[in-house]
C-alpha beads as a LAMMPS data file, in Angstrom:
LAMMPS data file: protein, C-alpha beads

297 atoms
296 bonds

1 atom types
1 bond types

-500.0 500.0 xlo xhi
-500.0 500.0 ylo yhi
-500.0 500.0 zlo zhi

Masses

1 110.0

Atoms # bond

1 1 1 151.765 -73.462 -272.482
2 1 1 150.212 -75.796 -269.459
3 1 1 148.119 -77.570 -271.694
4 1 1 150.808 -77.905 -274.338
5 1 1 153.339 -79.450 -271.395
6 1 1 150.243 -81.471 -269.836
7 1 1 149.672 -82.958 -273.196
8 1 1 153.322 -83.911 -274.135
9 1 1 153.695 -85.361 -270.727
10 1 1 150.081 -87.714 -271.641
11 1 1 152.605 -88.487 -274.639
12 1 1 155.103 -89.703 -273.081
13 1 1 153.723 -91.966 -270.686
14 1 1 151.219 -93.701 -273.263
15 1 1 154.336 -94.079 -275.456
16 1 1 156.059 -95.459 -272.249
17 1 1 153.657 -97.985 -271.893
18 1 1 153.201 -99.524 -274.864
19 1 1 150.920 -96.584 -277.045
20 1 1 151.878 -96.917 -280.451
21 1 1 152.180 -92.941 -281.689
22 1 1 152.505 -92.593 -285.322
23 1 1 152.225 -88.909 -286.132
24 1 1 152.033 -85.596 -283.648
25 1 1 148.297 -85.545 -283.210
26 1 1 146.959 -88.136 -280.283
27 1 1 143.930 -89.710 -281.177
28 1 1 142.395 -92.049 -279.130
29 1 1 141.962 -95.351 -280.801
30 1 1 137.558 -96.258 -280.609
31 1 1 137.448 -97.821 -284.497
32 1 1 139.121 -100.826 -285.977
33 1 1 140.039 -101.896 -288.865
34 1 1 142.837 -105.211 -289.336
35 1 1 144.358 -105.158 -292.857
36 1 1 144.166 -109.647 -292.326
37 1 1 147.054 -111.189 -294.575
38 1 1 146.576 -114.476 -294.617
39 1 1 148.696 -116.997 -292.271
40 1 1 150.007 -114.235 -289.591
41 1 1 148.031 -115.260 -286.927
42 1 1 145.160 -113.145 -287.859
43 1 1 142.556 -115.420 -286.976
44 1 1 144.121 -115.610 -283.024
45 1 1 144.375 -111.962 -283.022
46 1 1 140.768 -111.409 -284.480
47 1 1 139.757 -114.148 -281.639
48 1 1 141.401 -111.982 -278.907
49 1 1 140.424 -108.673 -279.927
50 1 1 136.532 -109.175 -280.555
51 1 1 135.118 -109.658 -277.079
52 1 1 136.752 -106.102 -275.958
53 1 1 133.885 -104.578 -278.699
54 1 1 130.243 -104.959 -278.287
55 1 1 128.257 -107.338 -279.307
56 1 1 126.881 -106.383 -282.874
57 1 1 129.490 -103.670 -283.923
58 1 1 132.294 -106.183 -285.290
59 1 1 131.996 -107.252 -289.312
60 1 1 134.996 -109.947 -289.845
61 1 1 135.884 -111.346 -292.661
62 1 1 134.447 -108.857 -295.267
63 1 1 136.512 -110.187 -297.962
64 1 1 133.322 -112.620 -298.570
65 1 1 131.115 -109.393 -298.959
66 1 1 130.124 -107.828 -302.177
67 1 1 131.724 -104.379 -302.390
68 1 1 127.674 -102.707 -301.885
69 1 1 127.654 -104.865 -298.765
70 1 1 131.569 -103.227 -297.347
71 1 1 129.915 -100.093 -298.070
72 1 1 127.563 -99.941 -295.522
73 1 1 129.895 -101.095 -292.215
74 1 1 130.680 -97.521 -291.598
75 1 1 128.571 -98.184 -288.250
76 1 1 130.531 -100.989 -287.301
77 1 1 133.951 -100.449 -284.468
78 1 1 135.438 -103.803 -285.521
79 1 1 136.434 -104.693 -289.276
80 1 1 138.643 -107.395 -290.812
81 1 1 139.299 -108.687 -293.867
82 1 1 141.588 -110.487 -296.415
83 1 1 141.490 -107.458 -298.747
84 1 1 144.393 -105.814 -299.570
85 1 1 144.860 -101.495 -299.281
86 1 1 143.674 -100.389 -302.707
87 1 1 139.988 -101.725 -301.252
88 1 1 140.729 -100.440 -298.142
89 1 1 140.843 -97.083 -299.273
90 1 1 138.179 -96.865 -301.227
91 1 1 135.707 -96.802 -298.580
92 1 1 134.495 -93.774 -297.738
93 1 1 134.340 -94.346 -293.849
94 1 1 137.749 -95.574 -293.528
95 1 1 139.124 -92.049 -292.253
96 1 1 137.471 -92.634 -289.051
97 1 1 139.110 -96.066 -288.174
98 1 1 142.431 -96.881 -286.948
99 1 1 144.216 -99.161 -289.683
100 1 1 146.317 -102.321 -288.376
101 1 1 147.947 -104.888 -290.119
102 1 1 150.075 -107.832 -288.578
103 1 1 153.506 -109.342 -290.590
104 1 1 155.320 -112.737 -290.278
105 1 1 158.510 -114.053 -290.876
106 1 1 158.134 -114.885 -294.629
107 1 1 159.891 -118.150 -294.924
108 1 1 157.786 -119.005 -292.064
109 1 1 154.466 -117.597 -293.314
110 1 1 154.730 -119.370 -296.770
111 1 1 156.111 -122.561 -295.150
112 1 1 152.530 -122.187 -293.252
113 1 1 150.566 -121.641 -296.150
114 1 1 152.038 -124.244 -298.160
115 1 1 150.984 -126.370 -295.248
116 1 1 147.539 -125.234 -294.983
117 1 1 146.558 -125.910 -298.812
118 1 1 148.229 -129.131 -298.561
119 1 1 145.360 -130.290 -296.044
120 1 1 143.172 -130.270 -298.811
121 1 1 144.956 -133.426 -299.815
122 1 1 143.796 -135.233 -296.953
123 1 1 141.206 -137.451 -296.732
124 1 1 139.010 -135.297 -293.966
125 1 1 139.261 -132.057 -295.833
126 1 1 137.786 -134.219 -299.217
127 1 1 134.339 -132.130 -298.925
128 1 1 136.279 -128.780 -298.671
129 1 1 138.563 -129.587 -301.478
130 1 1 135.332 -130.034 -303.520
131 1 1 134.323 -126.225 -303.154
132 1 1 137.685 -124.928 -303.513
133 1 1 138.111 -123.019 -307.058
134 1 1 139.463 -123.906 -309.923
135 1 1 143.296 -122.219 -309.542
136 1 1 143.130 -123.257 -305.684
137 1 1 142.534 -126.944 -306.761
138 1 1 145.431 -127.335 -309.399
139 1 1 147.530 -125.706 -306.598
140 1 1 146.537 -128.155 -304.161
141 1 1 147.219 -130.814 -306.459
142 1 1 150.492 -129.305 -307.581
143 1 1 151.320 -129.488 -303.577
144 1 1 150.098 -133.074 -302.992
145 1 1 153.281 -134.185 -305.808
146 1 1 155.552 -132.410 -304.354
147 1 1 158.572 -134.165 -301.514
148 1 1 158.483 -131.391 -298.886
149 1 1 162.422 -132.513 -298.084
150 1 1 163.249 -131.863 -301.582
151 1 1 164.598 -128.303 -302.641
152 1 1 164.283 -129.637 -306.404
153 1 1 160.617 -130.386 -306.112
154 1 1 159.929 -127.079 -304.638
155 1 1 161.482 -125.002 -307.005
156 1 1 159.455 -126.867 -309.584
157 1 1 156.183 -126.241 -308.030
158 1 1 157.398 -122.553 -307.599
159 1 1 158.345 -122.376 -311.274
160 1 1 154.889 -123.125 -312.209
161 1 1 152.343 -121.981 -310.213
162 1 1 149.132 -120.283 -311.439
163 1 1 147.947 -116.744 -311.091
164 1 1 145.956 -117.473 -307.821
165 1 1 149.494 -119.282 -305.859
166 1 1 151.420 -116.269 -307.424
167 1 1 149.287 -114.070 -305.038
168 1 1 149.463 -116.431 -301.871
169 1 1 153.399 -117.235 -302.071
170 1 1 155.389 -115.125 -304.169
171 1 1 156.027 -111.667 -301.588
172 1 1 151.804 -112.012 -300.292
173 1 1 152.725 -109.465 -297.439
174 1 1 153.446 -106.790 -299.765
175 1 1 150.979 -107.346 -302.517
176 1 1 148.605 -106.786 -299.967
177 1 1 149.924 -103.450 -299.640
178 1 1 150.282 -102.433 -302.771
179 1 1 148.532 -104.365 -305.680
180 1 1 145.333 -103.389 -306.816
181 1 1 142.603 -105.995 -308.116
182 1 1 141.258 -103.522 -310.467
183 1 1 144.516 -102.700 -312.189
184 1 1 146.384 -104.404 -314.839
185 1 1 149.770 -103.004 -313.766
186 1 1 149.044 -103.615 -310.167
187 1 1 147.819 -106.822 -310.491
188 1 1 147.829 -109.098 -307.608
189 1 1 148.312 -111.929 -309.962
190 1 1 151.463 -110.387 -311.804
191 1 1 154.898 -109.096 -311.110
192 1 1 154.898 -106.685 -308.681
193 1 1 154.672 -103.432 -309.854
194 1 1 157.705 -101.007 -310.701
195 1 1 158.471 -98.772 -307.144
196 1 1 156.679 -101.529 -305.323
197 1 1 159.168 -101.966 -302.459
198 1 1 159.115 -98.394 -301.888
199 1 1 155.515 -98.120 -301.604
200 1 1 154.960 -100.648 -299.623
201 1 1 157.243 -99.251 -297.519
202 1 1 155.426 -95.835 -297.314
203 1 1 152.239 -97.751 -296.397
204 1 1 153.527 -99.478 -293.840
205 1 1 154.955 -96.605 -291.974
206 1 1 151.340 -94.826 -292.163
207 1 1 149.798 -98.188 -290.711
208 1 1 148.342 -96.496 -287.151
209 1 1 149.217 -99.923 -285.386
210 1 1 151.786 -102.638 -286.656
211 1 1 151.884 -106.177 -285.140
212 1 1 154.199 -108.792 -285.396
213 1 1 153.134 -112.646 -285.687
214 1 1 155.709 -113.741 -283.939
215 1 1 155.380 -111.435 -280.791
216 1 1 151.437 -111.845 -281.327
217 1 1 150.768 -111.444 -277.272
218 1 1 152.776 -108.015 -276.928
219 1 1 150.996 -106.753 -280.020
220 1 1 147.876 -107.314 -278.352
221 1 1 148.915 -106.287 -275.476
222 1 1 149.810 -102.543 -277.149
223 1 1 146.918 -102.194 -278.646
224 1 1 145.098 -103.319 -275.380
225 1 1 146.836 -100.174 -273.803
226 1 1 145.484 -98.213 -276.626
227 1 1 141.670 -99.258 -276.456
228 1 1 142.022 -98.696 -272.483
229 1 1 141.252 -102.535 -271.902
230 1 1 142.187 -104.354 -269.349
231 1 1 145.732 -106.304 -269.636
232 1 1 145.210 -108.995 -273.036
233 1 1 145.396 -112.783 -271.969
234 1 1 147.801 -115.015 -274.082
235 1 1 146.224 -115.113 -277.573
236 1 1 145.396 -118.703 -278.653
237 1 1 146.658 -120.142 -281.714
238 1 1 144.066 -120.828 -283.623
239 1 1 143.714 -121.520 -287.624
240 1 1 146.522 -124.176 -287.335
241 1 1 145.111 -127.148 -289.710
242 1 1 147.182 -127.928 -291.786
243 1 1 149.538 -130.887 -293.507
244 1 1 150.840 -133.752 -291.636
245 1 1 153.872 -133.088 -293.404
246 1 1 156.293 -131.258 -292.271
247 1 1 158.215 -128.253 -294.447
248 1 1 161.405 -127.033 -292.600
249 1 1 162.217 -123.338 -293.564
250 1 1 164.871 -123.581 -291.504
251 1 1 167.069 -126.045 -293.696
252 1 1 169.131 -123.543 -295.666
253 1 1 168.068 -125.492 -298.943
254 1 1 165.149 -125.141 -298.582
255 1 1 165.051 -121.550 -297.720
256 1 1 167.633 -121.019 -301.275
257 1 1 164.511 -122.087 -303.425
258 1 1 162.041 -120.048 -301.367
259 1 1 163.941 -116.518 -301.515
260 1 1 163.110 -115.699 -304.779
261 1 1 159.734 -115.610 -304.270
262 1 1 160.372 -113.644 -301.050
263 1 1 163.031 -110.926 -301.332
264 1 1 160.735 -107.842 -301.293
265 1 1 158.908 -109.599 -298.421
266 1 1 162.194 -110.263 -296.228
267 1 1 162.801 -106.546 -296.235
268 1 1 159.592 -105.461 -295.566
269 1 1 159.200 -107.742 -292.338
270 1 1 162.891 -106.464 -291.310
271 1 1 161.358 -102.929 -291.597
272 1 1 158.105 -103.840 -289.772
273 1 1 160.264 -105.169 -286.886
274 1 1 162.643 -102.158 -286.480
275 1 1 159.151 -100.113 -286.489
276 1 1 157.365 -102.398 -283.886
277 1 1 160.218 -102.069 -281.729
278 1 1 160.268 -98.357 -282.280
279 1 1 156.727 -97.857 -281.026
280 1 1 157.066 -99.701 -277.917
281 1 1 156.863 -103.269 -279.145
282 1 1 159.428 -104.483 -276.885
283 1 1 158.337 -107.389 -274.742
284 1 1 156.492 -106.170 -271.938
285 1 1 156.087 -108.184 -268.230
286 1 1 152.841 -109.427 -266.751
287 1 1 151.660 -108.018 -263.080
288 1 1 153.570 -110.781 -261.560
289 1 1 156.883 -109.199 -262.854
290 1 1 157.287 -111.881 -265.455
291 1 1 158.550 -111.445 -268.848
292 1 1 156.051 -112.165 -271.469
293 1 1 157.074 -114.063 -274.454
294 1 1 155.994 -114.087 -277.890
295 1 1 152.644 -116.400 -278.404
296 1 1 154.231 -119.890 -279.353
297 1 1 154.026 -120.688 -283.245

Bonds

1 1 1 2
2 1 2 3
3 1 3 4
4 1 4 5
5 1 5 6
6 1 6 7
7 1 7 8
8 1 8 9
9 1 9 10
10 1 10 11
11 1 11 12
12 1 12 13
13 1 13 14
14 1 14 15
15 1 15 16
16 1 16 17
17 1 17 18
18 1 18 19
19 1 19 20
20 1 20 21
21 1 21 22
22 1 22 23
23 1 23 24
24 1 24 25
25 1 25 26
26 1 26 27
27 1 27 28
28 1 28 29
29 1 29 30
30 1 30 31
31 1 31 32
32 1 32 33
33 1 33 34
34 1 34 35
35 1 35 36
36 1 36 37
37 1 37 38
38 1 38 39
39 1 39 40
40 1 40 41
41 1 41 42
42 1 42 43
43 1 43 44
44 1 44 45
45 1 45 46
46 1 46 47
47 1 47 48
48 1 48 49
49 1 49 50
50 1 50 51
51 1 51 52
52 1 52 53
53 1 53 54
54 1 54 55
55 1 55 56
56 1 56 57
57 1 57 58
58 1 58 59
59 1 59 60
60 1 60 61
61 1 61 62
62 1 62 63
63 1 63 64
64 1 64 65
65 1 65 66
66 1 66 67
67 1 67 68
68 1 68 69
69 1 69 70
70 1 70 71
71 1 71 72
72 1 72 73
73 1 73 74
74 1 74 75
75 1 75 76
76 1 76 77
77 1 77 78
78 1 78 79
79 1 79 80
80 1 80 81
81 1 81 82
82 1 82 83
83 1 83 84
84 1 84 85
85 1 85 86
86 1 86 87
87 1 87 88
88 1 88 89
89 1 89 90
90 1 90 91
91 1 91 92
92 1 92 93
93 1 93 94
94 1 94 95
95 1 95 96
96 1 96 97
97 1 97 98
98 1 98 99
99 1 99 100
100 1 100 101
101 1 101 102
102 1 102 103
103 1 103 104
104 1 104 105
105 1 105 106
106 1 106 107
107 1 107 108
108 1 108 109
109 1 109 110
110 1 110 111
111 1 111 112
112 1 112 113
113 1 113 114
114 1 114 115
115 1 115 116
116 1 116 117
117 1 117 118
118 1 118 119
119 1 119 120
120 1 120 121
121 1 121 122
122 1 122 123
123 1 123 124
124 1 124 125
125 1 125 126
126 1 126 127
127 1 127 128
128 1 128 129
129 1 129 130
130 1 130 131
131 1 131 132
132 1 132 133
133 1 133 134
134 1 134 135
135 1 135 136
136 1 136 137
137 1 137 138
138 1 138 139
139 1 139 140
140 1 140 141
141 1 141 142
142 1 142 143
143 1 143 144
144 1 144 145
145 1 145 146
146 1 146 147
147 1 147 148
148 1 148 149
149 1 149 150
150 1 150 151
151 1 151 152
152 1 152 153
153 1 153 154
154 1 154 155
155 1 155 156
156 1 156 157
157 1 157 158
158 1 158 159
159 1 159 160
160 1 160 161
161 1 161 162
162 1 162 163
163 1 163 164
164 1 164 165
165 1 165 166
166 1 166 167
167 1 167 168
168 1 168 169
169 1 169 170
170 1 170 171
171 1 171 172
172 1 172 173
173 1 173 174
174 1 174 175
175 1 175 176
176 1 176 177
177 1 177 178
178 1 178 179
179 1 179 180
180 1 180 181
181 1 181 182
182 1 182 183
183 1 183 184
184 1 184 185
185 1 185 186
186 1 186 187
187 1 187 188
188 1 188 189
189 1 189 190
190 1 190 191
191 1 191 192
192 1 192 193
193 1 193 194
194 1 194 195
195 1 195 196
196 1 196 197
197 1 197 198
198 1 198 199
199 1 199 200
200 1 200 201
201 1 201 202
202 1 202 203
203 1 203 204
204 1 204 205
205 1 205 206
206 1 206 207
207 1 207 208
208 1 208 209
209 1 209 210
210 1 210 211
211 1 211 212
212 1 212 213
213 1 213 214
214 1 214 215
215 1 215 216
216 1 216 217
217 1 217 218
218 1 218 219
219 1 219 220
220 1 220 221
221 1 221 222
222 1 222 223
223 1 223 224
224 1 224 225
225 1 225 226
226 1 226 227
227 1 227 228
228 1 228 229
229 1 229 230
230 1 230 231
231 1 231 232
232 1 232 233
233 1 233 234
234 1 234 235
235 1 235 236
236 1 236 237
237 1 237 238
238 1 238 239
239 1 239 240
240 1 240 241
241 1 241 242
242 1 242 243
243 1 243 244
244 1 244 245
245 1 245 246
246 1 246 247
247 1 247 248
248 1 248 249
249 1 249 250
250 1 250 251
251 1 251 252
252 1 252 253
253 1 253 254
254 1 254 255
255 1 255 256
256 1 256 257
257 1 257 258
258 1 258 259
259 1 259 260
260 1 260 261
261 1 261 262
262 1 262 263
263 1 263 264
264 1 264 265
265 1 265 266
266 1 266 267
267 1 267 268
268 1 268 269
269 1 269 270
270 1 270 271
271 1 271 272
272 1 272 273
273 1 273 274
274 1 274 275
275 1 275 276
276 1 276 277
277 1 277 278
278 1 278 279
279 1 279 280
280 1 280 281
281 1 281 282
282 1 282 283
283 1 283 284
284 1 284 285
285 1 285 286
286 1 286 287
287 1 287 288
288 1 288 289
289 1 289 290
290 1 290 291
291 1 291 292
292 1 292 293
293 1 293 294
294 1 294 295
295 1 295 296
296 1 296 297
């Protein structure tokens, strides 16, 4: 009965201060693996989190390995990738790591990716363009015609993008969660499929640590307290290239052409919120007593 009290007690004060507890059993949190969706500020949270591993034991961006090659990173304590669950789970050593994933505002994410293929256009990024794939290349064209301060020019490019910009814009956050690149009714590059909201949602509740872009320092700083490290620095914003033009998601128009493509995505990030607050995601102060803000964006 001691050691049951003792225990709870640990409990409480690791939920106190910022331990994100997502089932009954404590487990200590020594493997990593980040579920990367793409513009979330993954590649500032990869940037921040890699130095508190050793040197050696981190494998990032495994989306460019073969699946042999994922296969044999069961040694590794750091993992990332733009892969979505289905792969996930499919390797073997995944049991043993603690599964994160980090979600954005969605008319702010897609305003942001929108933005980052429509670099491509630019002069500087000419030699990138060139090794771009077929599908990204017709949607970085599609982008370059489009008047980012017209709703009408939007919706057209939305009405007719190919399988590839269906995957990156239309609800990305929760394909990545539920499609599957091996199935033709879970197709990444199709509707989503029938009970996807709902699974989505299941899978994001079983996520061991959930971040939020937009509070990116206190979601480092949780899973700091986690790991045992010492207090996180302010996580640079990195991965920012993008358009000179500007895209306002804020102007209501524009956001009326974008919801369509986002609805299942808008209640998914309201659900990650309410379960980042839940496990302690509330903004935390700094040893000088000073409340920490969410890493600008």
């Amino acid at each position: 009965m001691l050691l049951k009290l003792n225990l709870d007690i640990s409990k409480k004060l690791l939920y106190q201060s910022g331990f994100a507890l997502t089932s009954n059993i404590f487990t200590p949190l020594s493997k990593l693996f980040f579920l990367h969706i793409p513009k979330t500020a993954g590649t500032s949270f990869i940037h921040t989190v890699k130095p508190w591993f050793s040197e050696g034991c981190c494998a990032n961006y495994i989306e460019g390995m073969t699946a042999e090659d994922r296969l044999k990173l069961g040694n590794m304590n750091f993992i990332s990738g733009h892969i979505f669950l289905e792969d996930i789970k499919k390797l073997p050593y995944i049991v043993n790591y603690n599964l994160i994933s980090i979600f954005r505002d969605p008319y702010r994410r897609l305003a942001s990716h929108i933005r980052y293929m429509d670099r491509y256009n630019q002069p500087e990024y000419e030699t990138q363009f060139n090794h771009l794939g077929d599908e990204l290349k017709i949607v970085v064209k599609s982008i370059e015609k489009v008047d980012f301060e017209r709703p009408d020019d939007l919706e057209a490019l939305f009405a007719s993008l190919p399988a590839w910009g269906r995957a990156a814009f239309e609800n990305c956050q929760t394909r990545f969660l539920v499609c599957d690149l091996a199935s033709v009714v879970a197709s990444p590059y199709g509707d989503l499929p029938e009970g996807a909201f709902d699974l989505a949602l299941e899978r994001l509740e079983a996520l061991d640590v959930i971040g939020i872009s937009e509070a990116l320092d206190t979601t480092i700083e949780q899973l700091a307290v986690r790991l045992g490290t010492p207090f996180a620095p302010r996580a640079p914003v990195l991965n920012t290239a993008s358009s000179h033009r500007k895209l306002n998601h804020n102007d209501p128009h524009i956001r009326e052409v974008m919801r369509p493509l986002l609805g299942v995505d808008e209640l998914l990030y309201t659900r990650a919120k309410a379960l980042f607050d839940q496990r302690g995601g509330a903004p935390t102060e700094s040893p000088t007593g000073e409340a920490r803000q969410p890493a600008a964006k």
